[in-house]
Steps between C-alpha positions, in 0.01 A plus 500: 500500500805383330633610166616217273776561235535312158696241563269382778177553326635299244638198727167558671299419169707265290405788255822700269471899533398484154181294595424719809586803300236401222249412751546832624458670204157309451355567839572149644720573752568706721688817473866579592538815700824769379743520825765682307624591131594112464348296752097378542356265713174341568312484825521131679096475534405615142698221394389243779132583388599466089612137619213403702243630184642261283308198434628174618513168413461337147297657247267332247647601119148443404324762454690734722696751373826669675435765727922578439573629135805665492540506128214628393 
């Protein structure tokens, strides 16, 4: 088990911490853990898994809708 900090979840997913931050606060991602008063991290194979339960490859825009809505 290896804890991941910000910076490399985010060079890990191409993602800001504003994106992984909202997805957080939606349920869609996994949770950071608290290690001290200013400093979380995430663990390695919650984020591994995240990555490999995405769906690959192109998606038909007909009649599909976006399992990702941030803005909503």
């Amino acid at each position: 088990m290896q804890l991941l900090r910000a910076k490399q979840v985010t060079a890990i997913m191409g993602l800001s911490q504003m994106t992984i931050y909202r997805l957080e606060l939606a349920g869609q991602f996994p949770a950071r853990r608290k290690l001290a008063k200013n400093s979380v991290a995430w663990l390695e194979d919650e984020i591994k898994a995240w990555i490999t339960s995405r769906p690959s490859g192109p998606v038909s825009r007909r009649g599909v809708e976006p399992q990702l809505s941030l803005f909503t």
